[in-house]
C-alpha positions as CSV (number, residue, x, y, z in Angstrom):
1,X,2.1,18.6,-5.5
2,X,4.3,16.3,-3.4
3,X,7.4,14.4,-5.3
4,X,6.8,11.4,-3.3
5,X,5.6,10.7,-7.0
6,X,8.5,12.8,-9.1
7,X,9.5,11.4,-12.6
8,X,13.3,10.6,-12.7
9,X,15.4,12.7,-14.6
10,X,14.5,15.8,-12.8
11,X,17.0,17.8,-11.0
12,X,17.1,16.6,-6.7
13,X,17.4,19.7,-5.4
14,X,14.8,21.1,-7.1
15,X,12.3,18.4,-6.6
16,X,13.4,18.4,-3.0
17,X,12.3,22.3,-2.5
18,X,8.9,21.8,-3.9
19,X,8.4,18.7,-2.4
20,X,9.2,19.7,1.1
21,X,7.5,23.1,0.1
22,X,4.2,21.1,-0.3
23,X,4.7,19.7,3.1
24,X,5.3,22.7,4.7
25,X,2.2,24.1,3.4
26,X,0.2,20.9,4.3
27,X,1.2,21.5,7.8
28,X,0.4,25.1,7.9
29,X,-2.8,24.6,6.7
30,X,-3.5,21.7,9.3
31,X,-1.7,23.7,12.1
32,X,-4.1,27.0,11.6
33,X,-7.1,25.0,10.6
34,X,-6.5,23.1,14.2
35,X,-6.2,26.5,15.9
36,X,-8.9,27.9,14.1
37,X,-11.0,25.0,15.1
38,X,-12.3,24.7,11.5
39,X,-15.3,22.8,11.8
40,X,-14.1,18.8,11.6
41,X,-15.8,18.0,8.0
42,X,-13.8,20.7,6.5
43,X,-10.7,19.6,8.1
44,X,-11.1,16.1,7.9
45,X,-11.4,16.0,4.0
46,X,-8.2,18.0,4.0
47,X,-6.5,15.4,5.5
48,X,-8.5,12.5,3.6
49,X,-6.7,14.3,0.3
50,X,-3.3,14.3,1.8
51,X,-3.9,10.5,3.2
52,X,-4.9,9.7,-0.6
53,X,-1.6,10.9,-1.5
54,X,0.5,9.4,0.9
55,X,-1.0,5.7,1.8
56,X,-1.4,5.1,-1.7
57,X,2.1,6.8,-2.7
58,X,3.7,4.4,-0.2
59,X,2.1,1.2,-0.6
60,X,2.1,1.7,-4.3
61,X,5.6,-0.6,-4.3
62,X,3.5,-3.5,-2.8
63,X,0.5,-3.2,-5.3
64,X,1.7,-1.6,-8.4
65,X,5.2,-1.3,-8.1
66,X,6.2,-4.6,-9.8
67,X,3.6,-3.4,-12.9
68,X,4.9,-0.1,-12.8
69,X,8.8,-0.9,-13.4
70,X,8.1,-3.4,-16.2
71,X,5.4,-1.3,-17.9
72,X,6.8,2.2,-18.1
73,X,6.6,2.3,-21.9
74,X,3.1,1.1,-21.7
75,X,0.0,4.2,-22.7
76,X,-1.0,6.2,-19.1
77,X,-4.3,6.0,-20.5
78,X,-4.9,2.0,-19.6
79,X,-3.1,2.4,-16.4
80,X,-5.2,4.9,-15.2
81,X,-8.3,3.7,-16.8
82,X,-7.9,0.1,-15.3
83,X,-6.5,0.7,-12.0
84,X,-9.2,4.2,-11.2
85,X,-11.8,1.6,-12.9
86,X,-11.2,-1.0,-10.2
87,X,-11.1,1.6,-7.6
88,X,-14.1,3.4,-8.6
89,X,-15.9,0.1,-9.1
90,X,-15.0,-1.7,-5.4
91,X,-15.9,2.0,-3.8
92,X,-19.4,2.1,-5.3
93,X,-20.3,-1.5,-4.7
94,X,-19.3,-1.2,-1.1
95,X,-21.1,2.2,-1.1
96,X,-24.2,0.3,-2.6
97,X,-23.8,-2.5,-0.2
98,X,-23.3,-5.4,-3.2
99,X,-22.8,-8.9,-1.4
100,X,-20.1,-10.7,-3.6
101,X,-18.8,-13.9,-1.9
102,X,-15.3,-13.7,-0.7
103,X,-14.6,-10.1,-1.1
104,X,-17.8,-8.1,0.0
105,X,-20.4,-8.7,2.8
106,X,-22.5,-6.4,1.8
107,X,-23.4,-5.1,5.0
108,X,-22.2,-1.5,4.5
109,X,-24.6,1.5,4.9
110,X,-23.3,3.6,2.9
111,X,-19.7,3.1,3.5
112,X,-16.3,2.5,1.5
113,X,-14.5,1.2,4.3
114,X,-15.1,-2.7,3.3
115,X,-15.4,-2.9,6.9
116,X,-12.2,-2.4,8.1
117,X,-13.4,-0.1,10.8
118,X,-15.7,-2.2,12.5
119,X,-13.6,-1.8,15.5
120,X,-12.2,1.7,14.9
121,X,-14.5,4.0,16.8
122,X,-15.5,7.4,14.7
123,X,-14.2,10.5,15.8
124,X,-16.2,13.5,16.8
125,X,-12.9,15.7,16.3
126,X,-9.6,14.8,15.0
127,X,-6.5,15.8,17.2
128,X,-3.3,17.3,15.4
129,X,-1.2,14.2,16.0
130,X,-4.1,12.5,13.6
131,X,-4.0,15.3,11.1
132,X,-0.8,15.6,10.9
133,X,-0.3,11.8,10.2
134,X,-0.5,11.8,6.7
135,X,2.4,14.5,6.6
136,X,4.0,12.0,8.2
137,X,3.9,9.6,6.3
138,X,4.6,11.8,3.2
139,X,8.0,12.6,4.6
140,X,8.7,8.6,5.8
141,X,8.0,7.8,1.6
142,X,10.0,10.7,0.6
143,X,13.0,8.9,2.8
144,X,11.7,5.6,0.7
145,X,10.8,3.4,3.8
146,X,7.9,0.6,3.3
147,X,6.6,2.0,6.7
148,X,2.6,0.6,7.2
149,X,0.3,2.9,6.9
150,X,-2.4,0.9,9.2
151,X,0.1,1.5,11.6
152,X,1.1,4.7,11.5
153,X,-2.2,6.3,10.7
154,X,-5.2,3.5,11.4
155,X,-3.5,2.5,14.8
156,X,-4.6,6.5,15.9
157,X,-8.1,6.1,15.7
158,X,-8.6,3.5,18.4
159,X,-8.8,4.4,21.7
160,X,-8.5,0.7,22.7
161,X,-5.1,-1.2,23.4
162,X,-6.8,-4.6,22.9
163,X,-7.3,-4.0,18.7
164,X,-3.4,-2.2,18.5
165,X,-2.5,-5.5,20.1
166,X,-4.3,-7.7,17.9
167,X,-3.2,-5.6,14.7
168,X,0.3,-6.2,15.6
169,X,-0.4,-10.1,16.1
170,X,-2.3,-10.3,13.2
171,X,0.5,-8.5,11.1
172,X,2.9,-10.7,12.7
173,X,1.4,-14.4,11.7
174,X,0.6,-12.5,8.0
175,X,4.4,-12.3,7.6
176,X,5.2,-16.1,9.5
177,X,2.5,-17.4,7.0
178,X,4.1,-15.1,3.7
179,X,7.3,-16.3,4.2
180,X,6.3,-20.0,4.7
181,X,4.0,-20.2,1.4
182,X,6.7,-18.2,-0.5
183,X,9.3,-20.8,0.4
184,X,6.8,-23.5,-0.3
185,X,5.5,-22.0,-3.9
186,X,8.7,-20.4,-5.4
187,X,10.8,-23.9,-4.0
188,X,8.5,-25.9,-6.0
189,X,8.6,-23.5,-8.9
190,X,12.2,-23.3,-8.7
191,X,12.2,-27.3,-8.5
192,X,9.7,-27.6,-11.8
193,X,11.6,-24.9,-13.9
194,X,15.0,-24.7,-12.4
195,X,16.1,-22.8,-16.0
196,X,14.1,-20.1,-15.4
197,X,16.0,-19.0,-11.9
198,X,19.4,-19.1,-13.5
199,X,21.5,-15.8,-13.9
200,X,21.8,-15.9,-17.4
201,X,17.8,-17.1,-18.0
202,X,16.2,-14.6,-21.0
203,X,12.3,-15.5,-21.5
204,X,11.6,-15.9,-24.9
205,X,9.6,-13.4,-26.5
206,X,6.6,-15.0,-27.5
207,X,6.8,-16.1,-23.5
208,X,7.4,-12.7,-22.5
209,X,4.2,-11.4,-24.3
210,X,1.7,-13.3,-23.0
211,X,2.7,-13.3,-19.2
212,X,2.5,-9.1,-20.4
213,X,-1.2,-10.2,-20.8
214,X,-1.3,-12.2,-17.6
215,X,0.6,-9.6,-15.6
216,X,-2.0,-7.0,-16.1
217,X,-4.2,-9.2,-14.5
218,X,-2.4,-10.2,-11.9
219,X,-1.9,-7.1,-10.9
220,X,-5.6,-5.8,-11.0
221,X,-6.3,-8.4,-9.1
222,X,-3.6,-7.6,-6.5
223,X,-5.0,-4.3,-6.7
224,X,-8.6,-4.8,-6.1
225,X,-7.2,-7.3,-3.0
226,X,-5.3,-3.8,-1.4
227,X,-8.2,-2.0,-1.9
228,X,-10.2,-3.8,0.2
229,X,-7.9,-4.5,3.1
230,X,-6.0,-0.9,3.5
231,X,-8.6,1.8,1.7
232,X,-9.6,2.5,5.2
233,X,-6.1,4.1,6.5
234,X,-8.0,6.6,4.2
235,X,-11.5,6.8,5.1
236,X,-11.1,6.8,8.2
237,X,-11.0,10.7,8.0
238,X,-14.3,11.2,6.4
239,X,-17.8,10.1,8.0
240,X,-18.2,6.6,7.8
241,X,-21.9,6.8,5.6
242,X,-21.9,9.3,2.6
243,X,-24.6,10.6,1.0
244,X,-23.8,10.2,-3.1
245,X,-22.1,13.3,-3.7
246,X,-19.6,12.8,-1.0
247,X,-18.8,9.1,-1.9
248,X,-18.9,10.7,-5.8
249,X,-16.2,13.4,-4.2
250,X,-14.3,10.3,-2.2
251,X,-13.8,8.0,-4.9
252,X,-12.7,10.9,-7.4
253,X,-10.0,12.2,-5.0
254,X,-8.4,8.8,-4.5
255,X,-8.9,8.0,-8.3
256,X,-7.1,11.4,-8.6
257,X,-4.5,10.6,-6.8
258,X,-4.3,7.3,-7.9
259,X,-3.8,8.7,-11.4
260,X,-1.1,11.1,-10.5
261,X,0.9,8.6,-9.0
262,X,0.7,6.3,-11.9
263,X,1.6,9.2,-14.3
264,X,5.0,9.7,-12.6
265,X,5.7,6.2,-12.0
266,X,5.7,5.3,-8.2
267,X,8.3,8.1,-7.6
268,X,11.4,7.9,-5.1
269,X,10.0,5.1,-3.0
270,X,10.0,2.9,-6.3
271,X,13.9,3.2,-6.5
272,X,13.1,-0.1,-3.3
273,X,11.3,-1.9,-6.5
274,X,14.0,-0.9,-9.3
275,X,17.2,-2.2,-7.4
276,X,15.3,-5.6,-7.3
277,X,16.1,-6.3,-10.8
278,X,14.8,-10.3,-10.7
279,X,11.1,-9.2,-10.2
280,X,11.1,-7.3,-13.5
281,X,10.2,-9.9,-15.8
282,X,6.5,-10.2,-16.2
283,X,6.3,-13.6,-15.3
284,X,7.9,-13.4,-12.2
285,X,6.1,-10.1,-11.4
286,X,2.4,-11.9,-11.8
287,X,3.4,-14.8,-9.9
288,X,4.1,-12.5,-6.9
289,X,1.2,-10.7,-7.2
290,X,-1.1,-13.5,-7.7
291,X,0.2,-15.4,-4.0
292,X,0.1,-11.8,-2.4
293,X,-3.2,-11.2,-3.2
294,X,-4.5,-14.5,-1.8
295,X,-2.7,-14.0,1.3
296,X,-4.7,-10.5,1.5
297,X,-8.1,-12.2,0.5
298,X,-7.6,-14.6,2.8
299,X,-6.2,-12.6,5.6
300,X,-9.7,-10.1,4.9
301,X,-11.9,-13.2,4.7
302,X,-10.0,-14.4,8.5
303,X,-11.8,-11.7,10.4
304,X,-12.7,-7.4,10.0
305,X,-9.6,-6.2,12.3
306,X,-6.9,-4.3,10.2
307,X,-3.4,-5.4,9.7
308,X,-0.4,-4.3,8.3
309,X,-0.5,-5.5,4.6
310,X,3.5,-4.1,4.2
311,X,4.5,-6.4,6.3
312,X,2.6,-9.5,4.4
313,X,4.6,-8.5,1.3
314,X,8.0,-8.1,2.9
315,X,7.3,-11.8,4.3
316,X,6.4,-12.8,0.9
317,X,9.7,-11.3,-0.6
318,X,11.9,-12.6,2.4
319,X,10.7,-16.2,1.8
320,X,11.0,-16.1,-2.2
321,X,14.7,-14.9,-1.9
322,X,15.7,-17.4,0.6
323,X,14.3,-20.3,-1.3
324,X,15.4,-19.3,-4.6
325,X,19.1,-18.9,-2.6
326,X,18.8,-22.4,-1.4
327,X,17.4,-24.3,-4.6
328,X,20.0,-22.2,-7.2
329,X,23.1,-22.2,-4.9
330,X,23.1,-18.5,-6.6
331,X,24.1,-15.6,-4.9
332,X,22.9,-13.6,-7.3
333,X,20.3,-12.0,-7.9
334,X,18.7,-13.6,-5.2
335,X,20.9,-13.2,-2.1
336,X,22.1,-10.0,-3.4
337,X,18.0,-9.4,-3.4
338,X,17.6,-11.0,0.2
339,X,19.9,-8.3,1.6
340,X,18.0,-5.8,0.6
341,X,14.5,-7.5,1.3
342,X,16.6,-7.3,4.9
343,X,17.0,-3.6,4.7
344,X,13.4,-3.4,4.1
345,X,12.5,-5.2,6.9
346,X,14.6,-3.3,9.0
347,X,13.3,0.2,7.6
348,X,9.5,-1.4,8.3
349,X,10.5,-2.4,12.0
350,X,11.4,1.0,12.5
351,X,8.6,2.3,11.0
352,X,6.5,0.2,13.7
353,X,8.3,0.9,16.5
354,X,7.9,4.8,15.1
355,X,4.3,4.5,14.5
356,X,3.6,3.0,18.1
357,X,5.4,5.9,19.7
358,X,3.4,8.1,18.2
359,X,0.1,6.0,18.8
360,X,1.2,6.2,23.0
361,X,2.3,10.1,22.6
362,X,-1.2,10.4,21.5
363,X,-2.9,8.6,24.0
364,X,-1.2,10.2,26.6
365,X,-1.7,13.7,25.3
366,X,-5.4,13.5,24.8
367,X,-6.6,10.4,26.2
């Protein structure tokens, strides 16, 4: 199973060997399959697994990540049963086609795309540079960079310029607008409760417990907002209407992965979570989650074309640490923070320009 989800503690090496032993299976398998010309269903659940594994691996430090480093002590059983629950429930409504205002249209046939592929055209057969996306991005987490998924492995599935264009654009403004409501929120939060941003600031317990409460709602909510903006990096390699034993087989692979993730706590790509020490407190953790999940909703409610959610969050942190800077005159945590947030950015840039390359090598291999 791939350590992009590894417990710490364990020895490197050895969690190196099996994890890039996985991968080098993964690709065998995709590589002889591709030969083989394995008829596409077969193949193309194969790769749905391994894109369950790896987009929700990566983006798990812009949805749960926060949650996971301040709840480590808490019972797997809730985690899994809260977070799966939410999954399993947004899949089947979609599925079913449920209208609820602001978050489904209920237009679906059948689908758990929560149409986000609207202008992705189905495939008829996948190329390799499409299956082997997801291995990809397995190795990218493993090197703990925030790299988009819609990017990376959405961005191959259109054949047309036009929507990469537009998803770019639209990723772009998500990060402008991030950054200006995080300097706008956390200034006037910092201005209301300028105790609370100081170095040596300890919530009180009785504080503590009941933004615990808040936080796992906060976060189920910022869950249930990823969900239905970047589950279709995933679905895109299954047919876009299931009958109900294949959405039945859908959801319980994703909730499977979901859970396996959770169980081993985000793994290396957290360690970009951990080092941000000032996000740990639950309070601060649920206000974050609570403005990025708006952003999303709104950003989903805006228009069907995908966009890079990664970015939205780094836009989000960027503009919280700068503020928080300004209004405390601290340099720590926050401009320690900042410099990091930075080094994400910079990691995520790459991981576009990396993504685009491989989108263009694509189109000019097969059209």
């Amino acid at each position: 199973m791939p350590e992009n989800l590894k417990p710490a503690g364990k020895n490197l090496a050895n969690d190196s060997v099996r994890y890039y032993s996985f991968i080098l299976l993964a690709a065998i398998v995709i590589v002889s399959c591709y030969l083989l010309q394995v008829p596409t269903v077969y193949i193309g659940w194969f790769s749905f697994f391994l894109a369950s594994l790896s987009v929700a691996g990566n983006d798990a430090i812009q949805t749960i990540g926060t949650f996971i480093e301040s709840k480590k002590d808490s019972p797997l059983k809730w985690k899994v049963l809260v977070f799966c629950g939410i999954l399993f429930l947004f899949l089947l409504l979609d599925w079913y086609g449920m209208k609820i205002p602001f978050l489904l249209d209920g237009n679906s046939q059948q689908e758990i795309h929560f149409g986000r592929l609207q202008k992705i055209e189905p495939v008829e057969s996948y190329n390799l540079i499409q299956l082997l996306a997801p291995i990809i991005l397995l190795i990218v987490t493993r090197l703990k960079a925030p790299i988009s998924t819609t990017f990376l492995i959405l961005s191959l599935f259109s054949t047309n310029t036009n929507v990469i264009t537009g998803m770019l654009t639209k990723s772009l403004i998500g990060y402008g607008i991030a950054f200006s409501i995080a300097m706008l929120a956390w200034g006037f939060l910092a201005w209301r409760s300028p105790q609370e941003y100081k170095d040596d600031y300890v919530p009180d317990e009785q504080s503590e417990k009941f933004w615990s409460i808040v936080q796992w709602i906060s976060t189920s909510f910022l869950w249930m907002a990823w969900v239905l903006q970047d589950i279709a990096n995933i679905a895109v390699y299954i047919p876009r209407q299931l009958n109900f034993l294949e959405f039945f087989l859908a959801a319980s692979i994703m909730s499977l992965c979901l859970a396996y993730i959770l169980k081993n706590n985000g793994g290396r790509i957290q360690e970009i979570v951990s080092e941000k020490s000032d996000i740990r407190e639950a309070k601060a953790a649920s206000y974050i989650d609570l403005v990025y999940a708006t952003i999303l909703l709104i950003f989903k409610k805006l228009n069907s074309l995908p966009m890079s959610t990664t970015w939205v969050f780094l836009g989000l942190l960027a503009g919280r640490e700068i503020i928080l800077h300004v209004v405390t005159r601290q340099d720590d945590p926050y401009l320690d923070t900042f410099r990091k947030v930075s080094k994400d950015v910079m990691l995520a840039s790459l991981g576009i320009g990396v993504s685009l390359g491989i989108y263009f090598l694509a189109k000019n291999i097969y059209g």
